[in-house]
C-alpha positions as CSV (number, residue, x, y, z in Angstrom):
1,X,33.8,-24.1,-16.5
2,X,34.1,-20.7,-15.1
3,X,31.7,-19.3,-17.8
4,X,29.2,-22.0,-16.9
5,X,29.1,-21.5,-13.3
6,X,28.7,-17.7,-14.3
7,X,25.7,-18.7,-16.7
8,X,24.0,-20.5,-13.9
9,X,24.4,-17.8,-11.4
10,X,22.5,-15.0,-14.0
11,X,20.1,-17.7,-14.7
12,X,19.1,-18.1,-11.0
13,X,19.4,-14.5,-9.9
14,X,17.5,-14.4,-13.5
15,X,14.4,-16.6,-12.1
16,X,14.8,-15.1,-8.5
17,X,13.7,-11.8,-9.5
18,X,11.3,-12.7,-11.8
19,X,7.4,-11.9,-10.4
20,X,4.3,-13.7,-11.8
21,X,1.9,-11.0,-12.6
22,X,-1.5,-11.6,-10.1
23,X,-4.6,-10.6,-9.1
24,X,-6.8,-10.9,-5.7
25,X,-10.6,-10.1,-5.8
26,X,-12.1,-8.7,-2.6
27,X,-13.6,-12.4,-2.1
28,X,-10.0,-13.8,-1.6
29,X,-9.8,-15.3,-4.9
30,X,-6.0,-15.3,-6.6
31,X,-5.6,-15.5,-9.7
32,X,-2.5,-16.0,-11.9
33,X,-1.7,-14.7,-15.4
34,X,-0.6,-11.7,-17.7
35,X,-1.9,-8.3,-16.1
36,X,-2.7,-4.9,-18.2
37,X,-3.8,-2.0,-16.6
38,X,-4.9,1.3,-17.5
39,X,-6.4,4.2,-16.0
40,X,-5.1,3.6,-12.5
41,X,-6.3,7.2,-10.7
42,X,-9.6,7.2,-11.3
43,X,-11.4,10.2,-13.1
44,X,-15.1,10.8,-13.3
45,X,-15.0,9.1,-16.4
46,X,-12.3,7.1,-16.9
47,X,-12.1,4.4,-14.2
48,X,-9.7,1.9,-14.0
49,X,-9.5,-0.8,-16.3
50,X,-8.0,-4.1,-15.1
51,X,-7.5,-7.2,-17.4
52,X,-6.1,-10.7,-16.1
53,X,-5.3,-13.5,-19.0
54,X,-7.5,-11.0,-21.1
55,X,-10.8,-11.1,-18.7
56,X,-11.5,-7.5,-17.7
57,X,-12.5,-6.9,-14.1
58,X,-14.4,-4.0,-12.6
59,X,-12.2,-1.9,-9.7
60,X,-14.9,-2.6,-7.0
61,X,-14.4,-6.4,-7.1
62,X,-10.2,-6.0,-7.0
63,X,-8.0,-6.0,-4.1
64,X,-5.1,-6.1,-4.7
65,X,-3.0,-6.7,-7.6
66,X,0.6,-7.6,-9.1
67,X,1.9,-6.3,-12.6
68,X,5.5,-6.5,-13.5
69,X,7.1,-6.9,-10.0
70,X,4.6,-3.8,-8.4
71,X,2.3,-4.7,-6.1
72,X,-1.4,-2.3,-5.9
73,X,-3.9,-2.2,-3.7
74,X,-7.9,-0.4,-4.4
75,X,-8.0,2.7,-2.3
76,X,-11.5,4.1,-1.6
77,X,-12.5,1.8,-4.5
78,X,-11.6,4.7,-6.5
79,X,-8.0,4.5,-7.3
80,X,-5.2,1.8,-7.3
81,X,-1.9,2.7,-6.0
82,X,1.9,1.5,-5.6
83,X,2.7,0.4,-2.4
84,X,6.0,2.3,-0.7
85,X,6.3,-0.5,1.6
86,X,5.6,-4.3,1.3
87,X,5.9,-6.8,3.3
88,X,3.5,-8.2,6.7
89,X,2.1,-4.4,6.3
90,X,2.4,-2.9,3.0
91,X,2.1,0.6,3.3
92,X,0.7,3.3,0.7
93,X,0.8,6.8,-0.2
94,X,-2.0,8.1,-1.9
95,X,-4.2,11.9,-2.3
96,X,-7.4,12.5,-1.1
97,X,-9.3,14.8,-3.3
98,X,-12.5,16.2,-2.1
99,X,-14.8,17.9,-4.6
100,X,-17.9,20.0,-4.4
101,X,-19.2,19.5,-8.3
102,X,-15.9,19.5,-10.2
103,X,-14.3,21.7,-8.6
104,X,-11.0,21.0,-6.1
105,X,-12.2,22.2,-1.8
106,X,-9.6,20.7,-0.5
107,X,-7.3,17.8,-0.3
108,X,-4.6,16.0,1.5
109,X,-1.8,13.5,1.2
110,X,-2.3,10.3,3.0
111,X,-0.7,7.1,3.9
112,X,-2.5,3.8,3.9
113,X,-1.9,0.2,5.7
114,X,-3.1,-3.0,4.5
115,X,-2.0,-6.4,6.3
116,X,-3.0,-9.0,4.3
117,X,-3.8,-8.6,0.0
118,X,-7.8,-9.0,0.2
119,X,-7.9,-6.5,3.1
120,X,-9.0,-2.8,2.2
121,X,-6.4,0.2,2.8
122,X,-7.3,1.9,5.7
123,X,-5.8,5.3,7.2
124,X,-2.3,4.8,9.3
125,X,-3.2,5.7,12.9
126,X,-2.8,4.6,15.9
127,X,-5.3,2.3,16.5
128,X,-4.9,1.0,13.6
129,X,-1.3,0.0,13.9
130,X,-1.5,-1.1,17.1
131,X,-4.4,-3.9,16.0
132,X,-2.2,-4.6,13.0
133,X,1.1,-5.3,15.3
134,X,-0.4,-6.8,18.5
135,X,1.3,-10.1,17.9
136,X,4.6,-8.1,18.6
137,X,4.6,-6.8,22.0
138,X,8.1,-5.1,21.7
139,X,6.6,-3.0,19.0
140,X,3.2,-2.5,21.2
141,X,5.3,-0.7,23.7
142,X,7.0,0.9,21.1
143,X,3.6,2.2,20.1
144,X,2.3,3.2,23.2
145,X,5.6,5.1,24.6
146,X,5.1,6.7,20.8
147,X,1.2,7.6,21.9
148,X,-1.3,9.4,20.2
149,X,-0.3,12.3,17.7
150,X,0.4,15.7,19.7
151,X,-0.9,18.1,17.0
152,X,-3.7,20.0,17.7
153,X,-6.2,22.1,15.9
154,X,-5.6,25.3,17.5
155,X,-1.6,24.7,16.8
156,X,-0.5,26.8,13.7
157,X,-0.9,24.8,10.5
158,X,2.9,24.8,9.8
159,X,3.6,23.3,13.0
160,X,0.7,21.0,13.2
161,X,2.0,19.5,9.8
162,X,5.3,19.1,11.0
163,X,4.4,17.5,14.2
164,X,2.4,15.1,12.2
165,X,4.6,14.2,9.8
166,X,7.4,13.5,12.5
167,X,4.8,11.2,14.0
168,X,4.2,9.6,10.6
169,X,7.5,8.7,10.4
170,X,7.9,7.2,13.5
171,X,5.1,5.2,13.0
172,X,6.6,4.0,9.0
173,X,9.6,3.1,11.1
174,X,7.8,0.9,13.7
175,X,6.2,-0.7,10.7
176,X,9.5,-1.3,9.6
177,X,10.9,-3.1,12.4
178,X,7.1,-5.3,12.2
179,X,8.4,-6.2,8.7
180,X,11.8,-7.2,9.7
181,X,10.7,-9.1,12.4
182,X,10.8,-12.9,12.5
């Protein structure tokens, strides 16, 4: 009897954890089935390739997507990328690569927000967050004693980046508590 009961338990646990593969299109549109991906970072000339139940769709017209219990999302319609966090925000961390011909000027890491699947990935700031959580005034005023970034562009580029990323942080955490929240 005890072996049963143990059976059952792996078999829920089992079906708990187990994550339908899906896709949303930029129109809303879900669809269920077996996801294969390839060529997630785009490259001038391999772009990402995206089948669902065998139908191939182009990365312009996908949102968002599901494969094997990790959820993407299209950044810059160029690139599709694990979320770090997921939840009522999901949360992204992604490079921005700007070019002059092929060759590297300069580039950045980022980090991306997205509240609901169909929505595109847009840049964590202020503002942004603060449109994203205004159901939760706790975390509004949370926000605003936060207030905007302090770095400035006069500031040596060691301590503007540090600075920065302290206030990233802070903002990942009130995200955090968003996604906690009942």
């Amino acid at each position: 009897m005890k072996s049963l009961f143990t059976l059952l338990f792996i078999f829920t646990l089992a079906l708990n954890n187990y994550a339908e593969d899906y896709l949303i299109l930029k129109n809303g549109k879900k669809i269920t089935g077996k996801i294969t991906i390839e060529n997630l970072q785009y490259y001038e000339f391999h772009k990402p390739k995206i089948e669902c139940n065998g139908k191939s769709y182009k990365s312009p017209s996908v949102a968002s997507f599901e494969c094997d219990g990790v959820y993407y999302a299209n950044v810059l319609n160029q690139l599709f990328t694990p979320s770090i966090i997921r939840g009522k925000i999901n949360t992204f961390h992604f490079k921005v690569i700007n070019k002059k011909g092929y060759i590297e000027t300069y580039s950045h890491d980022d980090i991306g927000i997205q509240k609901n699947e169909k929505d595109e990935v847009i840049k964590l700031t202020y503002k942004h967050l603060k449109k994203m959580i205004s159901d939760n005034p706790a975390l509004v005023s949370e926000l605003e004693e936060l207030g905007k970034p302090k770095a400035k562009i006069t500031m040596k580029e060691s301590v503007a980046n540090e600075l920065l990323m302290n206030y990233d942080n802070k903002l990942m955490e009130i995200i955090n508590k968003y996604n906690a929240a009942k």
